[in-house]
Gaussian input, Z-matrix of N, CA and C with variables (Angstrom, degrees):
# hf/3-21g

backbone

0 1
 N
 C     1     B1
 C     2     B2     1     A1
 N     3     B3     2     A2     1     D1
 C     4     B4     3     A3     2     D2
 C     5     B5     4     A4     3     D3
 N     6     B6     5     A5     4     D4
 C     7     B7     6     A6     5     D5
 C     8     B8     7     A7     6     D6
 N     9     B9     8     A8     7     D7
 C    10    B10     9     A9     8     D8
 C    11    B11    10    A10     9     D9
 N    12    B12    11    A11    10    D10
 C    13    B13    12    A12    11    D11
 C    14    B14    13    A13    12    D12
 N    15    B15    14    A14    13    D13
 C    16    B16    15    A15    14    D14
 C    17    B17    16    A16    15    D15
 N    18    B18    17    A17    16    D16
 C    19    B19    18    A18    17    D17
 C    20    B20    19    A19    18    D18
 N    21    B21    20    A20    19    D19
 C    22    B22    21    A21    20    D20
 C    23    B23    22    A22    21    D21
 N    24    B24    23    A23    22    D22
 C    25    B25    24    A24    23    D23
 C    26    B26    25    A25    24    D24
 N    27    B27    26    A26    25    D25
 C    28    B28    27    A27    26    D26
 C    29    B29    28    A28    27    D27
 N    30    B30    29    A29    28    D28
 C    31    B31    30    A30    29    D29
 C    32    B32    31    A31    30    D30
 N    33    B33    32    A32    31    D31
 C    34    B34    33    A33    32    D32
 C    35    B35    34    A34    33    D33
 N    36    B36    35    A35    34    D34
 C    37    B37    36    A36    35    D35
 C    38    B38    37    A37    36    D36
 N    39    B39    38    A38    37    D37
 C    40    B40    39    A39    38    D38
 C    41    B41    40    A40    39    D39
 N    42    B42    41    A41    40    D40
 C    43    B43    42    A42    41    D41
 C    44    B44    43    A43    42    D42
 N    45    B45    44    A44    43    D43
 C    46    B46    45    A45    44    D44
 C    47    B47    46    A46    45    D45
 N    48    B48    47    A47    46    D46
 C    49    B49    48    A48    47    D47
 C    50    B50    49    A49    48    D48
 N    51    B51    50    A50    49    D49
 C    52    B52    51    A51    50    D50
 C    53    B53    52    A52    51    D51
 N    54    B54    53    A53    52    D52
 C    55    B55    54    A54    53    D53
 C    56    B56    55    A55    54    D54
 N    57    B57    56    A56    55    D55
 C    58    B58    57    A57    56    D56
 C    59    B59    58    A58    57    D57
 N    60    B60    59    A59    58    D58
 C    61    B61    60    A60    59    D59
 C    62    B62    61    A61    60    D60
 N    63    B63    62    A62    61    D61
 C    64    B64    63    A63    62    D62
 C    65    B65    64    A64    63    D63
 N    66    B66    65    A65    64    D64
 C    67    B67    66    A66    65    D65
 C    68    B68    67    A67    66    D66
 N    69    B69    68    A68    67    D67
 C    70    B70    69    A69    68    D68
 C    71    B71    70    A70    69    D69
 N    72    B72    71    A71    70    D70
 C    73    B73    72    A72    71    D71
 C    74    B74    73    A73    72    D72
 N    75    B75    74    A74    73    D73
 C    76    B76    75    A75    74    D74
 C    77    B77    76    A76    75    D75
 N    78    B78    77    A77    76    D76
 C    79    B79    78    A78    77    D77
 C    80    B80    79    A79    78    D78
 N    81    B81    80    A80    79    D79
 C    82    B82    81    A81    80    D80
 C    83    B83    82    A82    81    D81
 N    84    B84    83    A83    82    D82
 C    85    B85    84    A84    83    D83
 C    86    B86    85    A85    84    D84
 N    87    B87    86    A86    85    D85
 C    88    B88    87    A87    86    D86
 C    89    B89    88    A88    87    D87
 N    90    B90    89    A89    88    D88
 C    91    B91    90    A90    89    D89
 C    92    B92    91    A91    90    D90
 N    93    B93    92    A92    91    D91
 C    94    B94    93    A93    92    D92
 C    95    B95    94    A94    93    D93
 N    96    B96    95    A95    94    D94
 C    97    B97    96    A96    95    D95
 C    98    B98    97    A97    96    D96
 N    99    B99    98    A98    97    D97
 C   100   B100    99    A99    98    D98
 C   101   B101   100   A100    99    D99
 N   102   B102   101   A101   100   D100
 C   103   B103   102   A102   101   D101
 C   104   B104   103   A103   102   D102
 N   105   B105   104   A104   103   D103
 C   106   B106   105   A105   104   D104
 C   107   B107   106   A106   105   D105
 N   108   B108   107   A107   106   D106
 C   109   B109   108   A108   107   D107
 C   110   B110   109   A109   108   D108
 N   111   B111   110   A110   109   D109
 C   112   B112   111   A111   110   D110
 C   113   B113   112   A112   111   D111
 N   114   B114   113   A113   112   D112
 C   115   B115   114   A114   113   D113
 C   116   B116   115   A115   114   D114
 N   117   B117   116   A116   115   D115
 C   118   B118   117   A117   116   D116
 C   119   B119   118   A118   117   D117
 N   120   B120   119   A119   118   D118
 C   121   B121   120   A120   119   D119
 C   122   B122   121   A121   120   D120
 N   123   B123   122   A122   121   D121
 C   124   B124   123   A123   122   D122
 C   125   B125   124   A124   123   D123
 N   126   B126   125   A125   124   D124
 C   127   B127   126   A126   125   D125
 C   128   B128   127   A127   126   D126
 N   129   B129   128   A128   127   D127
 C   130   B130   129   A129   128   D128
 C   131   B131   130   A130   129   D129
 N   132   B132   131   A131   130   D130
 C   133   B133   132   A132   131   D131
 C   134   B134   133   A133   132   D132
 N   135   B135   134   A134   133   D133
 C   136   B136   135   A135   134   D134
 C   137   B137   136   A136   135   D135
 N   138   B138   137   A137   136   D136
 C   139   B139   138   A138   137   D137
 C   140   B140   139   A139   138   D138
 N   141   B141   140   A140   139   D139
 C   142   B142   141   A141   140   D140
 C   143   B143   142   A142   141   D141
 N   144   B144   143   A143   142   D142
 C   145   B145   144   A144   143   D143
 C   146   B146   145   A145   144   D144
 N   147   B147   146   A146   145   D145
 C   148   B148   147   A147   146   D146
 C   149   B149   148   A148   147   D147
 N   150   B150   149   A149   148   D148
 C   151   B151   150   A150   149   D149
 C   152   B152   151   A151   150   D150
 N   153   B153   152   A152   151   D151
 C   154   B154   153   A153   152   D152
 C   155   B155   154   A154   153   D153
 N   156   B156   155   A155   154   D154
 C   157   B157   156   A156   155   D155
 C   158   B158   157   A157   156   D156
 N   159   B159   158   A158   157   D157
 C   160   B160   159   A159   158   D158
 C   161   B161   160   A160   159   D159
 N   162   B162   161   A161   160   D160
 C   163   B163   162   A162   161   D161
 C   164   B164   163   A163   162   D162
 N   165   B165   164   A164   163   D163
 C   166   B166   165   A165   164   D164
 C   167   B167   166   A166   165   D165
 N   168   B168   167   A167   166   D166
 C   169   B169   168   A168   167   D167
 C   170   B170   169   A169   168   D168
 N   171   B171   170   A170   169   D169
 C   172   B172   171   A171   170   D170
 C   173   B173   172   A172   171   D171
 N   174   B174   173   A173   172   D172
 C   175   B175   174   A174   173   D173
 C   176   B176   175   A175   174   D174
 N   177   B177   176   A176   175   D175
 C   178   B178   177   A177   176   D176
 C   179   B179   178   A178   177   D177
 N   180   B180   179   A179   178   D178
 C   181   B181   180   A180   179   D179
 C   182   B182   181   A181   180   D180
 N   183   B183   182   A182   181   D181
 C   184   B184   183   A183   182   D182
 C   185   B185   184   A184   183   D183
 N   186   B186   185   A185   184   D184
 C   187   B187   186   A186   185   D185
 C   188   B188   187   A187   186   D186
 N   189   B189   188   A188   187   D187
 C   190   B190   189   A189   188   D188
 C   191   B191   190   A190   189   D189
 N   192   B192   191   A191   190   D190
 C   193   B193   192   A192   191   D191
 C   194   B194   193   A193   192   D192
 N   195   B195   194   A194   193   D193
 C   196   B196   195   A195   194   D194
 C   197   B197   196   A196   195   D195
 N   198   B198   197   A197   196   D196
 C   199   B199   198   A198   197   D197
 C   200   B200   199   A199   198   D198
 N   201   B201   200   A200   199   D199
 C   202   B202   201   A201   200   D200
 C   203   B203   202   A202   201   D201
 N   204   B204   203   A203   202   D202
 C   205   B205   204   A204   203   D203
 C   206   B206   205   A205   204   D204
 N   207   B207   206   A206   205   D205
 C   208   B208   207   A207   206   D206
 C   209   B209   208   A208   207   D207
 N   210   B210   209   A209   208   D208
 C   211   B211   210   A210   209   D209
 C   212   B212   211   A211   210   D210
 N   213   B213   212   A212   211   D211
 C   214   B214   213   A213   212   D212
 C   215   B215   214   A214   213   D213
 N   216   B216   215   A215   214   D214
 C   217   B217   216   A216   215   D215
 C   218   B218   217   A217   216   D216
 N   219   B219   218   A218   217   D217
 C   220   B220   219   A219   218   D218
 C   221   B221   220   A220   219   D219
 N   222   B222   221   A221   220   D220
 C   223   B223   222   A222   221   D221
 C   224   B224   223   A223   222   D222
 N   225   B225   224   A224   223   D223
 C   226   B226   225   A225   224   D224
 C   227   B227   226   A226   225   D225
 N   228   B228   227   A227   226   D226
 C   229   B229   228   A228   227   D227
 C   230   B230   229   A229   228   D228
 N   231   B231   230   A230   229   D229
 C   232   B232   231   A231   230   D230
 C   233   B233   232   A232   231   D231
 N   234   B234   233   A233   232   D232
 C   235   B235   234   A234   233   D233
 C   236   B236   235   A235   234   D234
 N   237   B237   236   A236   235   D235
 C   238   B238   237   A237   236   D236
 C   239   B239   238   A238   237   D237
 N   240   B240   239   A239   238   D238
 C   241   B241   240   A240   239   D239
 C   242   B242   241   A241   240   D240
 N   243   B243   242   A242   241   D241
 C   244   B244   243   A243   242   D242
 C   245   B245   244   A244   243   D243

   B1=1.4532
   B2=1.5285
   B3=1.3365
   B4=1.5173
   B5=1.2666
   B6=1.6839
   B7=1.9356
   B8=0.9777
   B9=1.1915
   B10=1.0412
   B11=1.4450
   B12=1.2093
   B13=1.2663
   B14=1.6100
   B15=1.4264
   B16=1.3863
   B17=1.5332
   B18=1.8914
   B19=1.0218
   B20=1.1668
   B21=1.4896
   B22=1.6949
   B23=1.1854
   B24=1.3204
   B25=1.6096
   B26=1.4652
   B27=1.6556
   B28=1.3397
   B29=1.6455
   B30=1.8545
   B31=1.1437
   B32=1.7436
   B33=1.3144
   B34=1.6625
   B35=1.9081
   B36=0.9283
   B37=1.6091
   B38=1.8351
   B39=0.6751
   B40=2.0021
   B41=1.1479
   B42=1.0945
   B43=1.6319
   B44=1.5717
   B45=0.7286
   B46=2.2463
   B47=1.5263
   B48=1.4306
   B49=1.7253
   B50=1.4200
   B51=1.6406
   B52=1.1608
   B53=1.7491
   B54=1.8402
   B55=1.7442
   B56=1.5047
   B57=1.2529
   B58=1.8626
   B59=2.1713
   B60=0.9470
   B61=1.7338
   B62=1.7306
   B63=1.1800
   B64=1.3762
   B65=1.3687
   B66=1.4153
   B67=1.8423
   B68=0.9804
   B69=1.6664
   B70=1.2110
   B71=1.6382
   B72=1.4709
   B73=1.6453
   B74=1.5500
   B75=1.8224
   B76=1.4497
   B77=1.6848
   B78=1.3711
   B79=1.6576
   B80=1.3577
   B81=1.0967
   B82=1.5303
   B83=1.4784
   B84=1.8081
   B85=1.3206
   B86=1.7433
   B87=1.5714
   B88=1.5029
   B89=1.2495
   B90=1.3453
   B91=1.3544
   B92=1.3220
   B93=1.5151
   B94=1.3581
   B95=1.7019
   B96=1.7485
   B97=1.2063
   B98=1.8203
   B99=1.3530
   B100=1.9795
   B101=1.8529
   B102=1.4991
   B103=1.3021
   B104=2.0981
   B105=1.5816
   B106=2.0199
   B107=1.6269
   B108=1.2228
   B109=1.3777
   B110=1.8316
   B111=1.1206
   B112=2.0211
   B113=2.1249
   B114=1.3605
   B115=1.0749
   B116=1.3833
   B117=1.3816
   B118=1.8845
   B119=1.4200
   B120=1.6148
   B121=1.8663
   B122=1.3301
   B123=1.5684
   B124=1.3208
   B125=1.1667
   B126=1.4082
   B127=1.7074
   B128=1.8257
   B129=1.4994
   B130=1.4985
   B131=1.2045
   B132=1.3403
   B133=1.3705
   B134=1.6742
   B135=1.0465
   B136=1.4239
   B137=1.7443
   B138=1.7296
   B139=1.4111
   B140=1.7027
   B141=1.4654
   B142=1.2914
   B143=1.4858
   B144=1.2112
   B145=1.1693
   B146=1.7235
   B147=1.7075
   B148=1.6248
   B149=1.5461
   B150=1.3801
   B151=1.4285
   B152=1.2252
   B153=1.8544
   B154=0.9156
   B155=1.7319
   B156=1.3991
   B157=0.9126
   B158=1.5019
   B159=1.3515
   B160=1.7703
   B161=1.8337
   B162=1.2070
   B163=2.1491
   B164=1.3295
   B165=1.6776
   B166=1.7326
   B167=1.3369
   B168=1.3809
   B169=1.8726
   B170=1.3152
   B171=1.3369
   B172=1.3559
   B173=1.5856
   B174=1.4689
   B175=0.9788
   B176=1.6307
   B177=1.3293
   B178=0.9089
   B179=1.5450
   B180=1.2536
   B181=1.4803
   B182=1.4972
   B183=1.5886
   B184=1.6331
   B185=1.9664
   B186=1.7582
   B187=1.1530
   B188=1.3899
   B189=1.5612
   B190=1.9659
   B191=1.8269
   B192=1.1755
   B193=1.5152
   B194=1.4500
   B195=1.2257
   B196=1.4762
   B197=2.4408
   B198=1.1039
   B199=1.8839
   B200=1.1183
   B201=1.6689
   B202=1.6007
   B203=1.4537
   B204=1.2866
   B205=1.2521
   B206=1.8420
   B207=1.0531
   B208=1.6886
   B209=1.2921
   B210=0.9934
   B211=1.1702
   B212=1.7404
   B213=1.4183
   B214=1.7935
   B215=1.2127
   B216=1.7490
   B217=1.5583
   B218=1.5799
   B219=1.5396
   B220=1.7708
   B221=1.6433
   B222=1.1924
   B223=1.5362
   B224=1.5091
   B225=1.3878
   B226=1.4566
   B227=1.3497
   B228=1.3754
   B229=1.6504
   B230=1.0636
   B231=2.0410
   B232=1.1547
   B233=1.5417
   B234=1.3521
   B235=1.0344
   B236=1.6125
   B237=1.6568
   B238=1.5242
   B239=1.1285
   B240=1.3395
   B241=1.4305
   B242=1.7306
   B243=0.9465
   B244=1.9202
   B245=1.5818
   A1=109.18
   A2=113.90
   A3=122.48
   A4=105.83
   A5=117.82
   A6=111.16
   A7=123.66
   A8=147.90
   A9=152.85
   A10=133.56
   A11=149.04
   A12=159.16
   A13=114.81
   A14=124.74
   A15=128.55
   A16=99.34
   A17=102.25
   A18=109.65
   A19=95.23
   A20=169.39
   A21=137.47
   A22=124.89
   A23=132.87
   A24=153.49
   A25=87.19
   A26=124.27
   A27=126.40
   A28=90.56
   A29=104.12
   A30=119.54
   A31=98.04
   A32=95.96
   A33=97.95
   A34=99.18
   A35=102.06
   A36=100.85
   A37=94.63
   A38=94.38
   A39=130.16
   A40=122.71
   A41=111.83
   A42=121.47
   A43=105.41
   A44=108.59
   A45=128.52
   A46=85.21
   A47=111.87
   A48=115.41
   A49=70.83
   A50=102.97
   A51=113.19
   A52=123.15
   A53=88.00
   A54=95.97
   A55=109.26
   A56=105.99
   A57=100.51
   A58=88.27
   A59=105.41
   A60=94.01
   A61=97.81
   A62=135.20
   A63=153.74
   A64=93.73
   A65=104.88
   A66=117.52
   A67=114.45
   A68=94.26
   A69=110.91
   A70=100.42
   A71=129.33
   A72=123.90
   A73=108.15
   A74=94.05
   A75=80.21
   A76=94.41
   A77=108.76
   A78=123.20
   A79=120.39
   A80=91.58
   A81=95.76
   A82=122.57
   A83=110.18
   A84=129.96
   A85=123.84
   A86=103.49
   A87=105.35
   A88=146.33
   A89=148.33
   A90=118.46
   A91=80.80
   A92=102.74
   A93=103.43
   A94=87.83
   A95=118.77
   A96=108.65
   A97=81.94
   A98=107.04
   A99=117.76
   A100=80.29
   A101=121.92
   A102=102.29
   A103=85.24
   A104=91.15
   A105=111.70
   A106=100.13
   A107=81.90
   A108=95.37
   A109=109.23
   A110=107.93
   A111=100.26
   A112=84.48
   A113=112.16
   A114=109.36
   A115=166.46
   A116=84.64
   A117=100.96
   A118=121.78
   A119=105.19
   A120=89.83
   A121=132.35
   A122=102.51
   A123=116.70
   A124=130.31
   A125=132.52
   A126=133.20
   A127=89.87
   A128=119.46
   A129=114.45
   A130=131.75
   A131=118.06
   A132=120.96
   A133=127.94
   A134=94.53
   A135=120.91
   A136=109.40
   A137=106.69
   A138=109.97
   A139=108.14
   A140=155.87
   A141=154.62
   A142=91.80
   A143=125.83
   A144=124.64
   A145=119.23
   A146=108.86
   A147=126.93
   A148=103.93
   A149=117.56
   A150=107.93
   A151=130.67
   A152=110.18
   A153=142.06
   A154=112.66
   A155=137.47
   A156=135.85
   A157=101.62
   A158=100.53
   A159=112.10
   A160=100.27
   A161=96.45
   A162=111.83
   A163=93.13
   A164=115.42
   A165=129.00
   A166=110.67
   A167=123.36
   A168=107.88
   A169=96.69
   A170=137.51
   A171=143.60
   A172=126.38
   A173=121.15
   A174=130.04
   A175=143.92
   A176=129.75
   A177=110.46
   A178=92.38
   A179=140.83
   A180=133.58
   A181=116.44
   A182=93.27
   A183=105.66
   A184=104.47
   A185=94.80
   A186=87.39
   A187=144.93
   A188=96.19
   A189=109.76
   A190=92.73
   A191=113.59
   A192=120.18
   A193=105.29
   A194=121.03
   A195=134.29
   A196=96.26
   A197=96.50
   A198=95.73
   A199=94.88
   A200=111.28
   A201=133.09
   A202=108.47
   A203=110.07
   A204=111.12
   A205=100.90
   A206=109.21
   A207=126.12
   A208=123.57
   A209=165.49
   A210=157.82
   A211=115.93
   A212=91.56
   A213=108.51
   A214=97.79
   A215=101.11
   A216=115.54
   A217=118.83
   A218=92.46
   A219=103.59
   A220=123.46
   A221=132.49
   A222=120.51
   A223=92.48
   A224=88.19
   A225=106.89
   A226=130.94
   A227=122.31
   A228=117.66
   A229=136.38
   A230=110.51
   A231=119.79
   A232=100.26
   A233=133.05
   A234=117.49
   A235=108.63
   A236=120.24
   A237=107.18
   A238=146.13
   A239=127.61
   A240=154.51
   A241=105.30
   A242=102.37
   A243=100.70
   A244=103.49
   D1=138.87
   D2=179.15
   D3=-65.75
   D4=122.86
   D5=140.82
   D6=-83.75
   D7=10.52
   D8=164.20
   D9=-166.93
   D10=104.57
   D11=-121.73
   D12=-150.03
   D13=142.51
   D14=169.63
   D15=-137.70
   D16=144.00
   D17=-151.66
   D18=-114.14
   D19=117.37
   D20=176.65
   D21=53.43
   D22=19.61
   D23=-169.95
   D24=-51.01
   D25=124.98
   D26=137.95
   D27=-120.77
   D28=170.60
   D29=172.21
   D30=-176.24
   D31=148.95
   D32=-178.39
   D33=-167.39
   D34=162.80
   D35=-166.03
   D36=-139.10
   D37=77.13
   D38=-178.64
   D39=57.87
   D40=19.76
   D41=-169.37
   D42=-136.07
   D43=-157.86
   D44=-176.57
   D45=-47.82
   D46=175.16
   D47=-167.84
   D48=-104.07
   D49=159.57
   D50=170.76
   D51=-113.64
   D52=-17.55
   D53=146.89
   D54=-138.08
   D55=163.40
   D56=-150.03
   D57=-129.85
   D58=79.21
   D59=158.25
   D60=87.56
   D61=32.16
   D62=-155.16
   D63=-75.48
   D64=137.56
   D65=155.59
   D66=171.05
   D67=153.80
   D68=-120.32
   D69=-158.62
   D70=116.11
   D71=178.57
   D72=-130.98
   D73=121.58
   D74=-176.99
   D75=-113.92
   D76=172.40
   D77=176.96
   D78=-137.68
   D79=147.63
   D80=-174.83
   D81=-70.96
   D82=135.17
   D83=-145.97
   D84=62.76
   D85=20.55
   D86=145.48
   D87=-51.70
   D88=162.22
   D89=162.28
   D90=-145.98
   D91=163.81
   D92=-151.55
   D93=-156.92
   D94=138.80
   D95=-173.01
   D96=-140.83
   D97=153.31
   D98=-139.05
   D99=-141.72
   D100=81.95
   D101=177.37
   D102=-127.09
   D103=177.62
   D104=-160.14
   D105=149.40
   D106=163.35
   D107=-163.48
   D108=-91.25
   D109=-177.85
   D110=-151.54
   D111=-77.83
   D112=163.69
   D113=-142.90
   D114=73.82
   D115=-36.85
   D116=174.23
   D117=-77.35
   D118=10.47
   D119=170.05
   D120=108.54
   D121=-19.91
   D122=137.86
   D123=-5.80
   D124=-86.99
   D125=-153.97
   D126=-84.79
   D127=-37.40
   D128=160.08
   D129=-30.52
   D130=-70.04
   D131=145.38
   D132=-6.64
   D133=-95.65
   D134=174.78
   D135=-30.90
   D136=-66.05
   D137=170.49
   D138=-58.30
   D139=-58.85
   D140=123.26
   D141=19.25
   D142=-91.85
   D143=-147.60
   D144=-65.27
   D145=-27.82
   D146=157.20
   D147=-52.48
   D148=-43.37
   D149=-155.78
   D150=85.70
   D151=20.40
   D152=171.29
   D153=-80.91
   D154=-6.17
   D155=167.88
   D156=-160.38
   D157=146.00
   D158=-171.35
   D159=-73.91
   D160=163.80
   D161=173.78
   D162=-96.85
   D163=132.07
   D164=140.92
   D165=-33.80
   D166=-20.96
   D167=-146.62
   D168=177.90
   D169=140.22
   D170=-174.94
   D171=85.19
   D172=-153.07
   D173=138.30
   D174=-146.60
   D175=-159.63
   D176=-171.67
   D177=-132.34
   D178=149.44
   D179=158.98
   D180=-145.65
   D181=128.43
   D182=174.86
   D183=-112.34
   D184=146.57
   D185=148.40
   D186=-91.76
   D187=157.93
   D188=-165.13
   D189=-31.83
   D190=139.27
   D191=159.32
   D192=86.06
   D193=-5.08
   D194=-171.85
   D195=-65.37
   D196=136.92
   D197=171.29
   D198=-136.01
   D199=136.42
   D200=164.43
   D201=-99.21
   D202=-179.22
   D203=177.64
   D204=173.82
   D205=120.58
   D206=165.87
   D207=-75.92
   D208=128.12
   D209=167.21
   D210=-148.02
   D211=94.67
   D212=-178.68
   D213=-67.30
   D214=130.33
   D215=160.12
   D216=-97.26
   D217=74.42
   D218=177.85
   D219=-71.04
   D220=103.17
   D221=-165.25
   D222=-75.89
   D223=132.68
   D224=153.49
   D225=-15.94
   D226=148.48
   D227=162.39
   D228=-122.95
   D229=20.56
   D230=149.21
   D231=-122.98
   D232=129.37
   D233=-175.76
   D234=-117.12
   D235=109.07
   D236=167.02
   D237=-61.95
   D238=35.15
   D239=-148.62
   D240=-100.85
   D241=172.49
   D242=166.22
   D243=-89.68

């Protein structure tokens, strides 16, 4: 059974869609690896899938009790490293 699911997902932020008719079923004990090149929609996704930003078109469905969570791995911009 799906925890989380996209049904026809478009979304675009005033320009070209940046996902076009999307879907998508995930299950529990999936693992799931989200790679493209910078632009393509990536961190969109991801925020989409938090419920951090609404869909143009479709939907999105989690199950009851289902938790997301985003967490950007932004490097630093002083780094104490060698």
């Amino acid at each position: 059974m799906n925890i989380l699911s996209l049904n026809q997902v478009s979304l675009a932020f005033g320009g070209p869609k940046l996902l076009d008719s999307v879907n998508l079923q995930i299950e529990a004990g999936d693992r799931i690896c989200l790679l493209g090149r910078n632009g393509a929609g990536k961190s969109s996704l991801m925020r989409l899938l938090n419920g951090d930003i609404p869909v143009d078109a479709g939907e999105v469905q989690r199950r009851q009790g289902v938790l997301t969570a985003y967490v950007p791995q932004d490097f630093p911009t002083r780094w104490p490293g060698t």
